[in-house]
MIGU-523242 format. One record per atom (N, C-alpha, C): x, y, z. Coordinates in steps of 0.2 Angstrom, whole numbers, padded with zeros to 4 digits, always signed. Layout:
BEGIN
XYZ
...
***
This chain:
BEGIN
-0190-0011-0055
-0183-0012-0058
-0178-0009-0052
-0175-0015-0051
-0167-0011-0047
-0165-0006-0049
-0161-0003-0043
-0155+0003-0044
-0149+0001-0051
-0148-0001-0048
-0141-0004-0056
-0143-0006-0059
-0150-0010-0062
-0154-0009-0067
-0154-0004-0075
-0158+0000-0065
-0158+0008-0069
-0152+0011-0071
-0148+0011-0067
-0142+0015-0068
-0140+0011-0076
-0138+0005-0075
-0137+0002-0082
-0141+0003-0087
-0146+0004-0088
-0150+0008-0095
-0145+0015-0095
-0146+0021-0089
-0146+0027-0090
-0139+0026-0093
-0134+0023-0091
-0126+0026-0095
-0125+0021-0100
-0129+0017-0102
-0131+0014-0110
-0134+0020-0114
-0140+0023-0113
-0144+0027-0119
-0146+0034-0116
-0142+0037-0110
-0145+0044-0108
-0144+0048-0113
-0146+0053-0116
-0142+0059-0118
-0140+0062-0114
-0139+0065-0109
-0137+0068-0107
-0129+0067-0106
-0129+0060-0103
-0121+0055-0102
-0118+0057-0107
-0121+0057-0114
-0116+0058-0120
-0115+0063-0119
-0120+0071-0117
-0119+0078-0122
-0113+0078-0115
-0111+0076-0112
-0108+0078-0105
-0101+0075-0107
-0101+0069-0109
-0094+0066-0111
-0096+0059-0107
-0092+0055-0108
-0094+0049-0102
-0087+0050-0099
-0082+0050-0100
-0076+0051-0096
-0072+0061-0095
-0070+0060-0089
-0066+0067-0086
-0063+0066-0083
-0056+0071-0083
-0053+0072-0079
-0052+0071-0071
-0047+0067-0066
-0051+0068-0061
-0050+0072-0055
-0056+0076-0050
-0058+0083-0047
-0054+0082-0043
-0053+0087-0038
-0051+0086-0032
-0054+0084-0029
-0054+0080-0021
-0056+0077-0017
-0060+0081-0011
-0068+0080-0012
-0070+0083-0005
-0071+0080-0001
-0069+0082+0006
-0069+0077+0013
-0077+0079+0016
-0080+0076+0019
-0086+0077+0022
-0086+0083+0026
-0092+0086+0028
-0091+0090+0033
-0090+0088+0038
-0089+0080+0040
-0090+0080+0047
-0082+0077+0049
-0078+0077+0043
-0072+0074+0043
-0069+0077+0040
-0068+0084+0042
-0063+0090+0038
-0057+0086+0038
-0053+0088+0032
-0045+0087+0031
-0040+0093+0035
-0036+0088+0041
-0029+0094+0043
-0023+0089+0042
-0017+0094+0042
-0011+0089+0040
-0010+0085+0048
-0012+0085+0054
-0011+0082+0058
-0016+0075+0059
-0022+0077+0056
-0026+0070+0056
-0024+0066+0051
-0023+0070+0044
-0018+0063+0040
-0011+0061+0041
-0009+0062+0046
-0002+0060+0047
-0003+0055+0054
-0008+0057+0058
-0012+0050+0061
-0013+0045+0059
-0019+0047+0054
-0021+0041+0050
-0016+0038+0045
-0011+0041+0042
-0006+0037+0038
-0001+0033+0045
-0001+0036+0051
+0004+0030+0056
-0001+0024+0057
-0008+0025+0058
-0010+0021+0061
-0012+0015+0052
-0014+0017+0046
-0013+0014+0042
-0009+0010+0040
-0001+0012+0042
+0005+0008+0043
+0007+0002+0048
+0003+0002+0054
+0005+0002+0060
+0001-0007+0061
+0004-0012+0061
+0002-0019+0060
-0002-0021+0067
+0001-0019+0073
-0001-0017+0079
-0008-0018+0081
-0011-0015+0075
-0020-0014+0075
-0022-0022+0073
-0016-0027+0072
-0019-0035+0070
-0020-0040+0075
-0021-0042+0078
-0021-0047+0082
-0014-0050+0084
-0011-0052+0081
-0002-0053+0081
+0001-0049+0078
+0002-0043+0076
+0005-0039+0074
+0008-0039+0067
+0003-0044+0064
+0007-0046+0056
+0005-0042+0050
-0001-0039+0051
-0005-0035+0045
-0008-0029+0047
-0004-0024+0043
-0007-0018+0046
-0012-0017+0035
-0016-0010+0038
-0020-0011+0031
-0014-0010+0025
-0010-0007+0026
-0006-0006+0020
-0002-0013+0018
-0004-0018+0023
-0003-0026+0020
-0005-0028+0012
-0013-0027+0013
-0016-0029+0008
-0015-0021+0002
-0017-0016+0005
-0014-0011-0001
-0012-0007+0000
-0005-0010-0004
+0002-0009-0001
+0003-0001-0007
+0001+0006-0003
+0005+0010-0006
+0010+0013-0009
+0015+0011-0006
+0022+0011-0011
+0021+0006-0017
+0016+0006-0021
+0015+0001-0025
+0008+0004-0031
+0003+0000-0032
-0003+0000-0033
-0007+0001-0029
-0006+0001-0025
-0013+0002-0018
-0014-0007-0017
-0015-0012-0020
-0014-0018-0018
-0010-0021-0017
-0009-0030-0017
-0004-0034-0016
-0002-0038-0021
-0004-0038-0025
-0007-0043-0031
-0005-0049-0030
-0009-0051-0026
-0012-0056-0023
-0017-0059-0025
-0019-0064-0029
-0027-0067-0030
-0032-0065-0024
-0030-0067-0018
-0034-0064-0011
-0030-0063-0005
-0028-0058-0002
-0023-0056+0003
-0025-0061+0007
-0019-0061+0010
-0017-0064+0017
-0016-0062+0024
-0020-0063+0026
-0022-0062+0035
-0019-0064+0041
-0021-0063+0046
-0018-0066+0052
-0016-0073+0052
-0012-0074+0052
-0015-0083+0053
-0012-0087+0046
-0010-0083+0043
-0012-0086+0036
-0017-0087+0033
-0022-0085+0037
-0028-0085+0032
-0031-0081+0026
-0032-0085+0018
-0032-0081+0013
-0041-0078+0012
-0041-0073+0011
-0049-0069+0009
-0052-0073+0004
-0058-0070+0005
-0061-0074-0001
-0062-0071-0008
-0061-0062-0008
-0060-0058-0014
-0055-0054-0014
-0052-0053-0021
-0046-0048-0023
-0046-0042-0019
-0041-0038-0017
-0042-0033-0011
-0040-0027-0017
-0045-0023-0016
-0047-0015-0021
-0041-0012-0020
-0039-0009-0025
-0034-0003-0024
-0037+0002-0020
-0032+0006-0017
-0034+0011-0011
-0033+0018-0014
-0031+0018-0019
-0030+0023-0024
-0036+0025-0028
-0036+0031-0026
-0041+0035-0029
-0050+0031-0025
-0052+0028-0021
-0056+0025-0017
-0059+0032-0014
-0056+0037-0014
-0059+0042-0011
-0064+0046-0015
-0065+0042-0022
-0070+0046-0028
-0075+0043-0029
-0075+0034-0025
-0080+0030-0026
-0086+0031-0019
-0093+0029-0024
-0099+0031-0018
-0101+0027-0012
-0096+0020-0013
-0098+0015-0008
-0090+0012-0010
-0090+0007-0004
-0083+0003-0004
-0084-0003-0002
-0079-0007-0004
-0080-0013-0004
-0081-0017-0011
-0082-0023-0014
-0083-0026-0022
-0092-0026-0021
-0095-0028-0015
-0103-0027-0013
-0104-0023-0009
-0102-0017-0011
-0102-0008-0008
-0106-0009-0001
-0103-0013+0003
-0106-0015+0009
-0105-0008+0013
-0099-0005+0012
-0097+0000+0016
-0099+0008+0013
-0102+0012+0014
-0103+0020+0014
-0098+0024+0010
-0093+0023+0017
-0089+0029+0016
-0083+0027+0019
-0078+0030+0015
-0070+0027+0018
-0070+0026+0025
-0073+0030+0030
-0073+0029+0035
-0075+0022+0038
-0082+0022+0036
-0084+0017+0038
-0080+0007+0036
-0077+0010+0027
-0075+0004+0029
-0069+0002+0032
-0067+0008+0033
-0059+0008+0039
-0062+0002+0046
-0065+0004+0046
-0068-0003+0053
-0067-0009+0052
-0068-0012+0044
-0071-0018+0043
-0066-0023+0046
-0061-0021+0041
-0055-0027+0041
-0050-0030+0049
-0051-0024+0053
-0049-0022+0059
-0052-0029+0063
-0058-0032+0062
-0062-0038+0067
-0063-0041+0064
-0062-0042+0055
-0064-0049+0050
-0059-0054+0054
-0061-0058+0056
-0057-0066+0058
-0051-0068+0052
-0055-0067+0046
-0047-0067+0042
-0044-0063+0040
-0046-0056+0043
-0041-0051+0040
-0033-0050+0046
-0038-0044+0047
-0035-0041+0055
-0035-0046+0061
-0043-0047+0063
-0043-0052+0068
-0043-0051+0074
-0045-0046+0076
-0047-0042+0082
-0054-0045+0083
-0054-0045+0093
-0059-0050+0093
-0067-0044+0093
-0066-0037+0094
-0072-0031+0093
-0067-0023+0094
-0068-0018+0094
-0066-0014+0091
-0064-0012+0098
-0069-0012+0104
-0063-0010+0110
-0059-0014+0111
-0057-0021+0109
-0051-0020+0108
-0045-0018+0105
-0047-0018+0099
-0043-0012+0096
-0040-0006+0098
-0046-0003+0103
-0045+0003+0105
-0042+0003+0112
-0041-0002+0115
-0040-0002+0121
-0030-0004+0118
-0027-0008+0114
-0020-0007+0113
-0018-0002+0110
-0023+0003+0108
-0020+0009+0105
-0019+0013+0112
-0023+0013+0115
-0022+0017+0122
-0018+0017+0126
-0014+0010+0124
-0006+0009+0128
-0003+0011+0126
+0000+0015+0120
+0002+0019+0116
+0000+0027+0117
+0007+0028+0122
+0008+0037+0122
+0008+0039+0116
+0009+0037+0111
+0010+0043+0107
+0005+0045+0103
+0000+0038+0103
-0005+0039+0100
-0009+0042+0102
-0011+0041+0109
-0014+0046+0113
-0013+0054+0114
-0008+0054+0112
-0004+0063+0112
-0009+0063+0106
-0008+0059+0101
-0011+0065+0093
-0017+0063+0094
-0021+0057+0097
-0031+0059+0097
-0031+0066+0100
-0029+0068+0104
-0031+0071+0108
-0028+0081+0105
-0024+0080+0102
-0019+0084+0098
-0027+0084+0092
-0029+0082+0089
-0033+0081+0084
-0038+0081+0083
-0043+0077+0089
-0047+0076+0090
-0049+0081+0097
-0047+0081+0102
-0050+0083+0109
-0046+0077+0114
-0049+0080+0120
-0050+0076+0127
-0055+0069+0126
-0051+0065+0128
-0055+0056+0126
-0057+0057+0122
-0051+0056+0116
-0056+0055+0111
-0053+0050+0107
-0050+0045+0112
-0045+0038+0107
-0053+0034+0107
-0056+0034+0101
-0062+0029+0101
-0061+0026+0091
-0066+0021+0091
-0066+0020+0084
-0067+0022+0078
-0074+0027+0080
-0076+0031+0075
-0069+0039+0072
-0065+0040+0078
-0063+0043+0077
-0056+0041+0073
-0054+0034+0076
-0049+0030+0072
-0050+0032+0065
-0056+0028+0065
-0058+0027+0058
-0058+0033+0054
-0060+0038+0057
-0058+0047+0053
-0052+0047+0051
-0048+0047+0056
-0040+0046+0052
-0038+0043+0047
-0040+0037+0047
-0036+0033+0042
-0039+0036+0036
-0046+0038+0037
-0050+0040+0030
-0047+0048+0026
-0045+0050+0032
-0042+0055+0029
-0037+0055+0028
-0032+0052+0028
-0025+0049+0024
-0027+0045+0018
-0033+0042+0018
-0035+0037+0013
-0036+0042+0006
-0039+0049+0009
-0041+0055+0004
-0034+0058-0001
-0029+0057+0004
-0023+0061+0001
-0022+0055-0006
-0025+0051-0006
-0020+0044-0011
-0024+0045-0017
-0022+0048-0022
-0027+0053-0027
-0020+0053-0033
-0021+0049-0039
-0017+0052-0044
-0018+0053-0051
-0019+0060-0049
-0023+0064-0056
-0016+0067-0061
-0017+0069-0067
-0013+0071-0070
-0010+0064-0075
-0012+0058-0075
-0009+0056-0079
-0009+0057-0088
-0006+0053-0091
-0006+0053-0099
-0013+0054-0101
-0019+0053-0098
-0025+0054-0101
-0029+0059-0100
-0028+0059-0093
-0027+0065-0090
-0028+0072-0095
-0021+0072-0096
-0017+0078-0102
-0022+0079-0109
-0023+0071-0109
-0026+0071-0118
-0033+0073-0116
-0036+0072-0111
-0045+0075-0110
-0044+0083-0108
-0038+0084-0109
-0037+0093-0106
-0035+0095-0114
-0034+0092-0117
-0033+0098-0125
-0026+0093-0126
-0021+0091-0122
-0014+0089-0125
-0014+0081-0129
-0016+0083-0135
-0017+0079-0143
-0011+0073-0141
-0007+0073-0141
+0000+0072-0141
+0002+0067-0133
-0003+0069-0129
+0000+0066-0123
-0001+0057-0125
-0004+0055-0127
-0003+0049-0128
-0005+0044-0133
-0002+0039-0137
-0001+0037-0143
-0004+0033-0148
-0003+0035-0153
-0010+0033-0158
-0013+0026-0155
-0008+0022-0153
-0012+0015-0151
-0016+0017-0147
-0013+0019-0141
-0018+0021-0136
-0026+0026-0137
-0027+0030-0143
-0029+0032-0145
-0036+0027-0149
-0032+0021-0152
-0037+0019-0155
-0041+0013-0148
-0038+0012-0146
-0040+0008-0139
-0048+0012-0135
-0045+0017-0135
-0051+0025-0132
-0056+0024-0138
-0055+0023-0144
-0060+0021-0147
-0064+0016-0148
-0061+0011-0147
-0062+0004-0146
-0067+0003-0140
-0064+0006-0134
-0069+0004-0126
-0074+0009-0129
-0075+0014-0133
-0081+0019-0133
-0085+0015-0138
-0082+0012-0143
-0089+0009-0147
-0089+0002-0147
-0086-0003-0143
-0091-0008-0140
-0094-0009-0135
-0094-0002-0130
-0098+0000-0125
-0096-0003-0118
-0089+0000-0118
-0085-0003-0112
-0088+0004-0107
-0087+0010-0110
-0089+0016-0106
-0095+0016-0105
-0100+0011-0105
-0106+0011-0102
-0108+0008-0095
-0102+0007-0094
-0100+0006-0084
-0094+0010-0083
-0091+0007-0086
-0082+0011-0084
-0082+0018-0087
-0087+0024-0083
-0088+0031-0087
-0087+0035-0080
-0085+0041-0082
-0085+0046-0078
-0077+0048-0075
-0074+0051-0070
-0069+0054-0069
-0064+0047-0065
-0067+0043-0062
-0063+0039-0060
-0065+0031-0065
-0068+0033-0070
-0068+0028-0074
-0071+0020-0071
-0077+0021-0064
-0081+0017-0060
-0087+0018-0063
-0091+0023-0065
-0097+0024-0066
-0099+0031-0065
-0107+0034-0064
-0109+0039-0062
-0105+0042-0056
-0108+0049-0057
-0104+0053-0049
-0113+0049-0045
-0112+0047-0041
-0118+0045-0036
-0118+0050-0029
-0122+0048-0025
-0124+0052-0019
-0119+0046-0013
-0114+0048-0011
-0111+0044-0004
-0118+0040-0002
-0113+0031-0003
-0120+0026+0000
-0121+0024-0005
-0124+0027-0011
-0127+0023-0019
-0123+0020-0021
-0122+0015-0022
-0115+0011-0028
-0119+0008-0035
-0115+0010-0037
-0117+0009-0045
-0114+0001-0046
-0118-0003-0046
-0116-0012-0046
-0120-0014-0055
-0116-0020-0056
-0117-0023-0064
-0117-0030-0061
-0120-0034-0066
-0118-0041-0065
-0113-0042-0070
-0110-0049-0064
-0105-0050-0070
-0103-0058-0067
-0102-0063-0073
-0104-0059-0079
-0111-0059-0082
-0109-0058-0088
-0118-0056-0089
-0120-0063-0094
-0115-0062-0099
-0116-0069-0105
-0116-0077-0101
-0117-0079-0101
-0116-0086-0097
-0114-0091-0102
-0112-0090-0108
-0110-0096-0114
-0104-0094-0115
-0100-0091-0110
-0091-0089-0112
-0090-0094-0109
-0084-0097-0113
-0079-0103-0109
-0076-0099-0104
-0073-0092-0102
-0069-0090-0098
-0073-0090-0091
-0079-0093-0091
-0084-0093-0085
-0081-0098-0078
-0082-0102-0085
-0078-0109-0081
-0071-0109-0080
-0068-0108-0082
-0061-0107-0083
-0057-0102-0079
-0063-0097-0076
-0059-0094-0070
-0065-0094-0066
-0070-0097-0066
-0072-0098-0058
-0078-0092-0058
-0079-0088-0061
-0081-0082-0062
-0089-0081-0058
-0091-0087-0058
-0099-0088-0056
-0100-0088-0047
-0096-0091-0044
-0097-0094-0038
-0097-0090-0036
-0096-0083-0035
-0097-0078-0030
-0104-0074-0030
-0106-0075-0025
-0115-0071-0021
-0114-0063-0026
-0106-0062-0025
-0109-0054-0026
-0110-0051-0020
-0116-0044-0023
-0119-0040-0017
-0124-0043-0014
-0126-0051-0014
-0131-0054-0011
-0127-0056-0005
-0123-0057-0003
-0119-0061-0002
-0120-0056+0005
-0121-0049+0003
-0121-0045+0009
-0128-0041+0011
-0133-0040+0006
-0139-0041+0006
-0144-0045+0007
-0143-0051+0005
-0146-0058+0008
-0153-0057+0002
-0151-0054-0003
-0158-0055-0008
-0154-0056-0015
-0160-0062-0018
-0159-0066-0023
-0158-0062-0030
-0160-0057-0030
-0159-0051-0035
-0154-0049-0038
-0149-0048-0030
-0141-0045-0030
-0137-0049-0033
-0138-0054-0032
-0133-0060-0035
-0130-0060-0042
-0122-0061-0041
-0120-0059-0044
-0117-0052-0046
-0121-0049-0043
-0117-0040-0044
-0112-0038-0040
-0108-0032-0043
-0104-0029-0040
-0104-0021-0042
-0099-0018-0038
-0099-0012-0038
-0092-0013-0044
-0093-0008-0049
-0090-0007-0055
-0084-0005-0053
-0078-0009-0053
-0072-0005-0054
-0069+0000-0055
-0065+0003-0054
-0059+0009-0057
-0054+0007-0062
-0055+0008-0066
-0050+0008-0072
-0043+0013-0070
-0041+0016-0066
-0037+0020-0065
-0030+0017-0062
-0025+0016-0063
-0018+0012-0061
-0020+0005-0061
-0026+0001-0068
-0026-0004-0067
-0020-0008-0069
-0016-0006-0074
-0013-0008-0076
-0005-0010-0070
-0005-0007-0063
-0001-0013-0058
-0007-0013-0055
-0011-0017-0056
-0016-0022-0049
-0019-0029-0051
-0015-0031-0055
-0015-0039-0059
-0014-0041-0051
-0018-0047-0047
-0022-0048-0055
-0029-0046-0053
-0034-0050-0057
-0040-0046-0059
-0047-0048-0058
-0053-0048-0057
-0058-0048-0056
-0058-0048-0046
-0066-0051-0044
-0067-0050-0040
-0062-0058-0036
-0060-0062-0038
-0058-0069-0036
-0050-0068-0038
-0047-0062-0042
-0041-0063-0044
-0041-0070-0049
-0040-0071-0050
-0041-0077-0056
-0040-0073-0062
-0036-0069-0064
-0035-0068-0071
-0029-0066-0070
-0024-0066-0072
-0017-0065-0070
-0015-0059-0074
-0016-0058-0081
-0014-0054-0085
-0020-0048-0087
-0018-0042-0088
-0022-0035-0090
-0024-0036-0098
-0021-0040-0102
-0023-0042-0109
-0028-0046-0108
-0028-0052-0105
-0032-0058-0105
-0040-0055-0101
-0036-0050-0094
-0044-0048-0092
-0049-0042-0096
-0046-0040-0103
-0049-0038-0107
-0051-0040-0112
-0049-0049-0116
-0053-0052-0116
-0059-0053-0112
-0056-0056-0106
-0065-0060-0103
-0070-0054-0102
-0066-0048-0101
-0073-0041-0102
-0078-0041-0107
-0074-0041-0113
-0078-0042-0119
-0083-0047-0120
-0081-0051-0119
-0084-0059-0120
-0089-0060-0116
-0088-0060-0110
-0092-0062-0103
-0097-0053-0104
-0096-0046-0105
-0100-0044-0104
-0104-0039-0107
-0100-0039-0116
-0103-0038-0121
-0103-0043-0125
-0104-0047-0126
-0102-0054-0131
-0098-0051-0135
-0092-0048-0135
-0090-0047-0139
-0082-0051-0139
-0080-0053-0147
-0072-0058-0147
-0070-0052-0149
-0064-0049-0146
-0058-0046-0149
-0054-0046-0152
-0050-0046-0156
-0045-0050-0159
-0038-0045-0156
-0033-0048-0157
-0027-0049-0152
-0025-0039-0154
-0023-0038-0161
-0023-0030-0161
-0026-0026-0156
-0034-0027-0157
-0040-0025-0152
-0035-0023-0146
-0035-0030-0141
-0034-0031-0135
-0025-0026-0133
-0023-0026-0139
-0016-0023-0138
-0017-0015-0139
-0023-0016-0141
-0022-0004-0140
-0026-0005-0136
-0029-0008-0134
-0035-0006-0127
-0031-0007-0123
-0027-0012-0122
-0021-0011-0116
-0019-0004-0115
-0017-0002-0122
-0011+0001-0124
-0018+0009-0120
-0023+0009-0122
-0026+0013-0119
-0026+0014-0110
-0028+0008-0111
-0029+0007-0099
-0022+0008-0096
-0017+0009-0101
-0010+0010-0096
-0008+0019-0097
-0012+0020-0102
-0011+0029-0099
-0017+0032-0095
-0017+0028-0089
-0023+0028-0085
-0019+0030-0077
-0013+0027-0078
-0009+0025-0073
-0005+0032-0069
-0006+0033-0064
-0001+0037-0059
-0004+0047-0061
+0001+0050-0060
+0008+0048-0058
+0007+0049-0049
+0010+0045-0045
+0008+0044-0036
+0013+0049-0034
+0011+0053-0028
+0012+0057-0024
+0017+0052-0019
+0021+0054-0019
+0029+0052-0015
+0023+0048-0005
+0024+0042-0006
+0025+0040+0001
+0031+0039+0006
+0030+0041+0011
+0037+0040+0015
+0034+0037+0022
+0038+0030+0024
+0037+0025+0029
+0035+0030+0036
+0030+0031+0038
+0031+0033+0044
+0031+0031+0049
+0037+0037+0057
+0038+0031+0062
+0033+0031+0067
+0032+0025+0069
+0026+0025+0073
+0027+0024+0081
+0025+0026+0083
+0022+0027+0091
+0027+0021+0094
+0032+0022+0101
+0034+0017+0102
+0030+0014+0109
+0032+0011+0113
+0030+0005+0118
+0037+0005+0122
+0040+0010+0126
+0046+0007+0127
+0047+0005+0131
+0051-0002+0134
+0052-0007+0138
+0048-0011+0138
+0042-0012+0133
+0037-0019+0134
+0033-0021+0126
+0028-0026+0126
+0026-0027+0120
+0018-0027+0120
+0014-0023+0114
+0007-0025+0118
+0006-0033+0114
+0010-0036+0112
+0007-0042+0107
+0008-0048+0110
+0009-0048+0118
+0009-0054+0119
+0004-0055+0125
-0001-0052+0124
-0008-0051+0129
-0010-0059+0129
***
């Protein structure tokens, strides 16, 4: 039996899962040993995060596709790349991403580090033709050079360490305390009977048998494990057809085995309510409607429209509250450009 299989029985019928709660508050953020957090490496990695320069023509920097002053997305069916070229799946919120065990919709990537890399040399993202390029335009940039070195040590403008930066500015983007928050801490009051009855709704049609735990993706797993579901699962929902839901590999797509197909790493329920739109092709527009095709497509279950108005009414006290971002300025270039190589 697969991993997500197993994982899928355990947080259907473990006891444990239940005497524990399925849903918590969420912890603080630990950064790996090998990537301590200081305010000088997040404040790298937040310019270089900003900083478009890391694109081939200068048009997309990561906080294109999620866009912090916002939701962490674009809401965008599939972001838009160099070139105008659009992706092939809905781009993740970058919020709270520091909680999940792998990243990516086919947890192709580890650890925020690691997929700090990705987008940087994808042809439709960024568009960099390998990462020493990347790193050779960052090197024309004094300033950037002052903080590797500030940060990091002597030569130490390379990618791995790029990649550190950004991940650890990726860490600070964490927002705990919201309305549910409060009400999983004792305060009865922090959020409203609708909302209430929605929490009991996703808990006894067995919504909280993927969407469980503190970032409301699944189990705590070991960095690397991703907790993946098929979806969808019912294959006789009209919403199949209707939004296209089938056509995507999945995590096969990145595995290359016939099993995966169709799976993904369970989303974060956490500030869903601005990352419309939805699923892994964006093809659901509204947070009502994608909680119809949840039910349908992966409990057989029909809601009826009340239902679907406290479940909202539940997933929107999920939301915030964000820690203040402020535009950072970036390293200049002065008297020339590196974007006309």
């Amino acid at each position: 039996m697969t991993l997500h299989l197993i994982l899928g029985l355990f947080t259907s019928f473990s006891p444990l899962v239940r005497a524990e709660g399925p849903v918590q508050p969420l912890p603080a953020v630990t950064a790996p040993a090998e990537n301590p957090q200081t305010a000088a490496k997040v404040a790298l990695g937040k310019q270089l995060f900003f900083d478009p320069r890391l694109s081939k023509d200068g048009t997309v920097s990561c906080n294109s596709c999620h866009n912090v002053m916002s939701g962490g997305t674009d809401n965008r069916a599939t972001s838009i790349g160099v070139g105008g070229k659009a992706g092939g799946r809905n781009s993740p919120t970058v919020w709270n991403a520091a909680f999940l065990s792998v990243q990516f919709w086919d947890g192709r990537a580890a650890t925020l580090e690691e997929q700090a890399k990705g987008p940087l040399t994808n042809p439709i993202e960024m568009a960099m033709p390998n990462h020493d390029a990347v790193m050779d335009r960052v090197k024309k940039m004094p300033g950037y050079v002052e903080q590797f070195t500030k940060v990091f040590g002597k030569d130490s403008v390379n990618i791995d360490n790029l990649a550190k930066a950004i991940a650890s500015y990726e860490r600070t983007l964490v927002t705990p305390g919201g309305a549910f928050d409060k009400f999983l801490k004792g305060n009865k009051g922090a959020i409203s009977e609708k909302a209430k009855r929605g929490y009991q709704i996703v808990t006894e049609v067995g919504c909280l048998s993927c969407h469980m735990g503190p970032n409301f993706a699944g189990p705590a797993l070991p960095t690397g494990t991703g907790f993946y579901q098929k979806f969808p699962v019912y294959p006789d929902s009209a919403f199949i057809a209707k939004y296209n839901l089938s056509s995507d590999a999945g995590r096969a797509e990145h595995t290359k085995k016939s099993e995966d197909r169709g799976f993904f790493r369970v989303q974060s329920w956490r500030n869903i309510a601005l990352t419309a739109p939805y699923f892994h092709n964006g093809s659901v527009k509204t947070l009502d409607e994608a909680v119809r095709v949840m039910a349908e497509t992966q409990l057989n279950k029909k809601l009826s429209d009340a239902q679907v108005s406290d479940v909202v009414a539940f997933l929107e006290t999920l939301t915030g509250p964000f820690p203040k971002q402020d535009m950072p300025r970036l390293p200049d270039t002065a008297g020339t450009t590196l974007l006309m190589d």
